[in-house]
C-alpha positions in Angstrom: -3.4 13.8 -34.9 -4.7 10.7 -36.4 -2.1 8.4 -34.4 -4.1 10.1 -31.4 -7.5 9.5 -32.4 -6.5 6.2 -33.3 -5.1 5.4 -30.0 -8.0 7.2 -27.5 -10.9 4.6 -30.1 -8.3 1.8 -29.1 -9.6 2.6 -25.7 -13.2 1.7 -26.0 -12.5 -1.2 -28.5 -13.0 -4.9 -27.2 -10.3 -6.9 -27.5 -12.6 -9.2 -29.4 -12.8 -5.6 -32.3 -8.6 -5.5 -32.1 -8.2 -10.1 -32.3 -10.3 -9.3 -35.7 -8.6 -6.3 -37.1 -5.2 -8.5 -36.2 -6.8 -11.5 -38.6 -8.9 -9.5 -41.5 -7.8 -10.5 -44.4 -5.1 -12.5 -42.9 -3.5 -9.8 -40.8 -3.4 -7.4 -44.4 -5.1 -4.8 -43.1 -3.2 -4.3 -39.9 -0.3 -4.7 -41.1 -1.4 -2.0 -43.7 -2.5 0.1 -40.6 1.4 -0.3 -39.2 3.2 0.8 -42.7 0.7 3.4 -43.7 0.1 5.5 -40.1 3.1 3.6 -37.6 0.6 2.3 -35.4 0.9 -1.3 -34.0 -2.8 -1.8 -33.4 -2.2 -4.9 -31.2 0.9 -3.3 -29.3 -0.7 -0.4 -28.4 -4.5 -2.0 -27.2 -2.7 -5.2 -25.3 0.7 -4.2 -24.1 0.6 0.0 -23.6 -3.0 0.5 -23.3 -4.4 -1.1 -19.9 -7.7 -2.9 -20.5 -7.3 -6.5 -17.8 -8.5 -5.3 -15.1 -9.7 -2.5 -12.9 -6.9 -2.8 -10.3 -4.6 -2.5 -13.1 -6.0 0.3 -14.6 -6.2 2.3 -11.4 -2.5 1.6 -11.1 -1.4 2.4 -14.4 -3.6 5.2 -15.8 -5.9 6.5 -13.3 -3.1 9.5 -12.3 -2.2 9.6 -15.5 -4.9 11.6 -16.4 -5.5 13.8 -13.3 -5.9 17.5 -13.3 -5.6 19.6 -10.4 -8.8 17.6 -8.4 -8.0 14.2 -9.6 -9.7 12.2 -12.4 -13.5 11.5 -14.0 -13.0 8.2 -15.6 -16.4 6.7 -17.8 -15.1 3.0 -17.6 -17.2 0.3 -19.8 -17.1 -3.3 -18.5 -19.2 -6.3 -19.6 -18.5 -8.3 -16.1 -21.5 -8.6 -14.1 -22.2 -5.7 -11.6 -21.0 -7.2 -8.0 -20.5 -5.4 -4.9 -17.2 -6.0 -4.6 -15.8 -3.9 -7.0 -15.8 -1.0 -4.3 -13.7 -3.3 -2.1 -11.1 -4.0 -5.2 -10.7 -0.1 -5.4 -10.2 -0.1 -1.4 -7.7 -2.4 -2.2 -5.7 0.3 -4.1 -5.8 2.8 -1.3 -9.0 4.4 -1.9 -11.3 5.4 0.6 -14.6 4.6 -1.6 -18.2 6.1 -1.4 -19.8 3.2 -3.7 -23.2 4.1 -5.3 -24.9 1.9 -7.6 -27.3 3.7 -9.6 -30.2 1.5 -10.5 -30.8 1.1 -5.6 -31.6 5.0 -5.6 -34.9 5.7 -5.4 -34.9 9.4 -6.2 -32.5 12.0 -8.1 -32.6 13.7 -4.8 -30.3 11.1 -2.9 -28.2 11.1 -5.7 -27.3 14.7 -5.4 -27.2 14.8 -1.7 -24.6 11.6 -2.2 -22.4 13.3 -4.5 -22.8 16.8 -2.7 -21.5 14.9 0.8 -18.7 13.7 -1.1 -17.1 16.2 -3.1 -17.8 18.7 0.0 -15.8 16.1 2.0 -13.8 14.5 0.1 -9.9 14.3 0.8 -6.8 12.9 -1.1 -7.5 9.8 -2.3 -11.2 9.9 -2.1 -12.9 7.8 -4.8 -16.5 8.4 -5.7 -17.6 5.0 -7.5 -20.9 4.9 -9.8 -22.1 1.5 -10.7 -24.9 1.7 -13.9 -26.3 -1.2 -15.1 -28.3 -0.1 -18.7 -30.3 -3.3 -17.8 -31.8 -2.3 -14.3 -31.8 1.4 -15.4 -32.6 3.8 -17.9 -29.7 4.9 -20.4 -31.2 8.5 -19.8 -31.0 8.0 -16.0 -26.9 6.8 -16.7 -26.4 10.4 -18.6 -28.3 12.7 -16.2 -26.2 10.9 -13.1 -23.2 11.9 -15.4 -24.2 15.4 -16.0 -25.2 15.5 -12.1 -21.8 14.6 -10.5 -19.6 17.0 -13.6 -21.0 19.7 -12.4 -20.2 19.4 -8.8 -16.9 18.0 -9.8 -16.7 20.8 -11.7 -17.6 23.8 -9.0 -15.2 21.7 -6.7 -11.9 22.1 -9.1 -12.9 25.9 -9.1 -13.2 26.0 -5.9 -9.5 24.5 -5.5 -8.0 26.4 -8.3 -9.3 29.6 -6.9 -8.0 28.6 -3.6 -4.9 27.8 -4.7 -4.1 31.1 -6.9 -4.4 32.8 -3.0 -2.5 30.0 -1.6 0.2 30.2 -4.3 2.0 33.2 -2.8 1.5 32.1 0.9 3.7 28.6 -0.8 6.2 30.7 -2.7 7.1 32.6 -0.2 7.0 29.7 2.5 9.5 27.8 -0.3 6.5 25.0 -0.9 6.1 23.5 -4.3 2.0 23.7 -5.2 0.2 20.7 -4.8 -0.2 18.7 -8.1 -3.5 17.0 -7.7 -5.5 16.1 -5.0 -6.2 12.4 -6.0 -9.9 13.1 -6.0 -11.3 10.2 -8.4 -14.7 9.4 -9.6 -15.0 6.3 -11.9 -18.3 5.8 -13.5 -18.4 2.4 -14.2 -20.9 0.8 -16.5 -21.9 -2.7 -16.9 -22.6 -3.8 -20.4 -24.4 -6.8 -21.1 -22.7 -8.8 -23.5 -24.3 -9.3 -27.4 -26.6 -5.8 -26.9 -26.1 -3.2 -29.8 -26.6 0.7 -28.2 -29.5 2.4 -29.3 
C-alpha cells in the first residue's frame, strides 16, 4: 500500500520536488527510499509516470484510467492558459467542447454547457475546463468541479443501467459489452509559478 501512495503523490510532484529528493543529501535519501520501500523515485516520476506534456499524457494514461463512461482527469499545469490547448486535444482525436472558466459570466451557463455535453456527448467526446486561480476564485474552481461530477455522475448511471438491459440483448446476439465510451473530461488548472495554496 505504501509503494501506491507513493506513486499516486509522485503524480502531483514537480519535477523540480523529485530533481531535489534525487540530490538531498547527496542522493542519501533516495537511494534510502530505493533500499528501504523498492521504489526508484526518479524511474517511476520521469520514465513510467507521464508528466511532458498533455498530448503525451492523453496518449499514455488518459484510457488507462477509464471506467465504463470514460475518464475525469484534475490536471495541474504551470504553462500559461492559451487557447490552443483545445486544438492539441483535437489533435488526439477528440472532438472538444473547450470552456474556460474565469469568460463565464454566470453558474447558469456553466451548467447549461456541461448539461449539452454529457446529454450529447459520443465516443470520444472531450469536455475541456480551463481554471486559471489568478482570473478566478479557488471556490468558483471547486464548485465547477462538484457541478460537472454530478452530471458525469447521473450520465455513467444512466449507461450502466442501460447496459444491464442491453447486456442480454448482446449475449444473446454473441456481442462482447462495450468497455468504455471514451467520454473524457480534463479539468485543467493553470498554476502560476512561485504561489503557495492557501
Amino acid at each position: 500500500i505504501f509503494v501506491e501512495c507513493v506513486r499516486k503523490l509522485l503524480w502531483i510532484t514537480t519535477p523540480e520536488a523529485t530533481c531535489r529528493l534525487m540530490t538531498l543529501n547527496g542522493g542519501k535519501k533516495e537511494k534510502e527510499i530505493r533500499q528501504e520501500y523498492g521504489i526508484d523515485c526518479a524511474t517511476e516520476y520521469f520514465q513510467a509516470q507521464c508528466h511532458s506534456s498533455l498530448p503525451a499524457f492523453i496518449d499514455r494514461t488518459l484510457h488507462q484510467w477509464s471506467d465504463p463512461l470514460g475518464t475525469q482527469v484534475i490536471l495541474m499545469t504551470y504553462s500559461a492558459l492559451s487557447q490552443d490547448v483545445a486544438s492539441v486535444v483535437r489533435d488526439q482525436g477528440s472532438q472538444v467542447t473547450h470552456i474556460v472558466l474565469h469568460e463565464l459570466g454566470q453558474e447558469r451557463e456553466l451548467r447549461q454547457t456541461v448539461s449539452e455535453f454529457f446529454k450529447n456527448a459520443k465516443s470520444g467526446s472531450t469536455l475541456l475546463l480551463q481554471c486559471d486561480p489568478l482570473a478566478t476564485s479557488r471556490r468558483r474552481i471547486e464548485h465547477s468541479k462538484f457541478l460537472i461530477e454530478l452530471s458525469r455522475a447521473r450520465r455513467l448511471k444512466q449507461l450502466l443501467e442501460n447496459q444491464e438491459q442491453d447486456g442480454e440483448e448482446r449475449k444473446d446476439a454473441g456481442k462482447e459489452p462495450e468497455i468504455s465510451l471514451n467520454i473524457h473530461v480534463i479539468l485543467l488548472i493553470h498554476l502560476p509559478r512561485g504561489e503557495t495554496s492557501s
